[in-house]
C-alpha positions in Angstrom: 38.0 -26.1 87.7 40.8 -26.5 85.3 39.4 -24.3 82.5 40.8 -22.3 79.6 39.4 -19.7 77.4 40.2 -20.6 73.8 39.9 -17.8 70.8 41.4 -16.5 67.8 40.3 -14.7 64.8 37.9 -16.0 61.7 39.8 -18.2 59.6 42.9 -18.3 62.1 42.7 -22.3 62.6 40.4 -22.1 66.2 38.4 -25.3 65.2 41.5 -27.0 64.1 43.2 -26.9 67.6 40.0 -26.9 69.1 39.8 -30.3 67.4 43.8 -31.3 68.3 42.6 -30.3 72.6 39.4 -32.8 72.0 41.7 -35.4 70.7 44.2 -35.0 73.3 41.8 -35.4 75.6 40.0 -32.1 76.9 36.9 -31.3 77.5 35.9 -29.1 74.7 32.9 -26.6 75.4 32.1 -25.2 72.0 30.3 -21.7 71.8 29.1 -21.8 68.3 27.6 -25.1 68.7 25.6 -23.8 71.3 24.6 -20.8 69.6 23.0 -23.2 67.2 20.7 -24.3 69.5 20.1 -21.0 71.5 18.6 -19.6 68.1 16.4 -22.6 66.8 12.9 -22.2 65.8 10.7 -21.2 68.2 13.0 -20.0 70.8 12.8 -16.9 73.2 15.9 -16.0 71.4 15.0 -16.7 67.4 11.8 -14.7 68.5 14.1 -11.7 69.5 16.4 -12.2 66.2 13.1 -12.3 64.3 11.5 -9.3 66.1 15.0 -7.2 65.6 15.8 -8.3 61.9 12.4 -9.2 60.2 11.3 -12.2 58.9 14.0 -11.9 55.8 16.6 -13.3 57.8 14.3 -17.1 58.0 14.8 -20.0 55.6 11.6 -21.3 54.5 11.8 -24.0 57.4 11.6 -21.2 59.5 15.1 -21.5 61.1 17.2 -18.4 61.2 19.3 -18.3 58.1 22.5 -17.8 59.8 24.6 -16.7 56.3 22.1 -13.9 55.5 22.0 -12.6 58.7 25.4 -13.3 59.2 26.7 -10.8 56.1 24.1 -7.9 57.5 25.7 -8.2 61.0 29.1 -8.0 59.3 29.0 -4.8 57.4 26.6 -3.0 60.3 28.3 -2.4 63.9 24.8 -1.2 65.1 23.0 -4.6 63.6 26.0 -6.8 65.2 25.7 -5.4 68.8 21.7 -6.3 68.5 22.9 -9.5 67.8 25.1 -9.9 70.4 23.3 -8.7 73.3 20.5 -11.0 72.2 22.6 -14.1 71.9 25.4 -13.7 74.0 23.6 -14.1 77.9 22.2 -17.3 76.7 25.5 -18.6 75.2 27.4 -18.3 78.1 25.2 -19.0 80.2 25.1 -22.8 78.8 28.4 -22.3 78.2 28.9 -22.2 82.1 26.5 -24.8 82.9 28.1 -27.5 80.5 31.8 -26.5 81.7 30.4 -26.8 85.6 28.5 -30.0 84.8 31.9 -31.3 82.8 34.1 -30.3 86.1 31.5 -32.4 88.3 32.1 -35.3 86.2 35.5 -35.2 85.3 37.6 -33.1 87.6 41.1 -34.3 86.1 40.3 -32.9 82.3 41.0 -30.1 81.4 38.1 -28.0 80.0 38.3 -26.0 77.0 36.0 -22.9 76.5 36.1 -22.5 73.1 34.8 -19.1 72.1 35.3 -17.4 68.8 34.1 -13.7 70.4 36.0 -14.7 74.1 38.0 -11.0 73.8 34.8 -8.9 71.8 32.3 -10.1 74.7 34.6 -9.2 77.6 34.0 -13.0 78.4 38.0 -13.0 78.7 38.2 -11.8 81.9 36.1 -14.8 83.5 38.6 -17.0 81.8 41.7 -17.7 84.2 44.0 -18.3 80.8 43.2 -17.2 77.3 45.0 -19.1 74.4 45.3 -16.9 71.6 45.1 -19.3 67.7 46.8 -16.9 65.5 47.9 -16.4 62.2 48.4 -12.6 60.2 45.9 -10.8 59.0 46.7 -11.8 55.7 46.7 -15.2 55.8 43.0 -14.9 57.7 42.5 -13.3 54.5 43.8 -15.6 51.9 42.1 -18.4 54.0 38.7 -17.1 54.2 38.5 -16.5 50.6 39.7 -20.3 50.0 37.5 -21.8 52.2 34.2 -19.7 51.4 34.9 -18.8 48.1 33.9 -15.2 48.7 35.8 -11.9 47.4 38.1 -10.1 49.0 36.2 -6.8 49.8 33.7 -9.4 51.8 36.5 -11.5 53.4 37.9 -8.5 54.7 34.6 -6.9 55.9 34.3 -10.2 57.9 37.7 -9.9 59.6 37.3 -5.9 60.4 33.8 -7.3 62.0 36.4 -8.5 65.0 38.9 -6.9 67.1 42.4 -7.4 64.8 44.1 -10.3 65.4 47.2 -8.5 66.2 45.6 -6.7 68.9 44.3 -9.6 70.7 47.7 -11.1 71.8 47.8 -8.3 74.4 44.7 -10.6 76.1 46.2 -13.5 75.6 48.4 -15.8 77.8 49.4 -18.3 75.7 49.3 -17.9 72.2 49.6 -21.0 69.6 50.6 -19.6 65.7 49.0 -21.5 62.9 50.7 -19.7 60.4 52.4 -22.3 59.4 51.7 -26.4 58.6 49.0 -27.9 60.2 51.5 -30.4 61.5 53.6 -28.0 63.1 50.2 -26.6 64.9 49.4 -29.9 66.6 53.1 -30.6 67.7 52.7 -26.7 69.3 48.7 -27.6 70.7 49.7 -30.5 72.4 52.6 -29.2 73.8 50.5 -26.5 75.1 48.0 -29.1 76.3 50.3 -30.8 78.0 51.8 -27.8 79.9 48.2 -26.4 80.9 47.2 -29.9 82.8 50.3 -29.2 84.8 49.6 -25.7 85.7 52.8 -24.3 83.7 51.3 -21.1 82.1 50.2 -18.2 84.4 47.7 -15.3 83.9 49.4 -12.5 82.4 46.6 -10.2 82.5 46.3 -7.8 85.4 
């Protein structure tokens, strides 16, 4: 199976060459999008959330509200790993099912895993080659308060909520920087596309 493990940090530009791999042509597995459906009403896994967090964390539909119970898991360590281990097992474990099913079907694409917490989880070390998206910490920063329209004091609570950004390059064996224009970032993604269908990058993990 020709599969990549795709991360980066929140507001790095992960979707957007998630988006520039689909386009090129890979098969893109998407972890949130999953997690979506692992936590819908009804679920052995919304019944977990609900049982862990309460009832405050529904919208009157009854669907978990994912913003509420996103800003208590980002300013509690002890609420996030609850979280986690509640939604993780059934995230990946679609995750692998999809990929496998994907492979069956199309054993020439290349097959994106694209996984925001790939490097938090441990989930990295499944993945023959992680691609790193990054950008600086304070352009995450600057970002996330542009695109949400939150402060600065919650922006930041939201980054520190994953490993720092600059850590992560030390799992990562390719690394695509979308510090710059989004133009420059898709020239670099599908050069990097490119290069993975033909085997060109190695693990550098040991």
């Amino acid at each position: 199976m020709n599969m990549v493990g795709l991360t980066g940090g929140i507001a790095t530009g992960k979707s957007t060459v998630s988006r520039f791999f689909a386009e090129a042509g890979a098969c893109v597995v998407d972890a949130d999008r999953i997690a979506h459906g692992v936590v819908a009403k009804g679920g052995p896994e919304w019944r977990k959330i609900v049982d862990c967090f309460g009832e405050t964390v529904l919208l009157p539909d009854g669907e978990i509200d994912r913003a509420r119970l996103g800003n208590i898991v980002f300013n509690d360590p002890d609420a996030r790993s609850n979280l986690n281990r509640i939604v993780h097992p059934a995230v990946f474990e679609e995750m692998n099912r999809i990929a496998k099913k994907a492979d069956q079907q199309f054993p020439d694409r290349l097959i994106i895993l694209d996984t925001p917490l790939l490097i938090e989880s441990g989930a990295y070390r499944n993945s023959p080659l992680v691609v790193l998206v990054y950008a600086p910490m304070e352009i995450q920063l600057q970002r996330l308060m542009a695109r949400d329209g939150t402060s600065a004091e919650d922006a930041a609570a939201r980054i520190r909520s994953q490993t720092p950004i600059d850590e992560k390059k030390q799992y990562a064996d390719v690394i695509i920087d979308n510090s710059g224009p989004v133009e420059q970032t898709r020239i670099e993604t599908l050069n990097v596309f490119e290069k993975l269908k033909t085997g060109a990058f190695r693990c550098r993990r040991r």
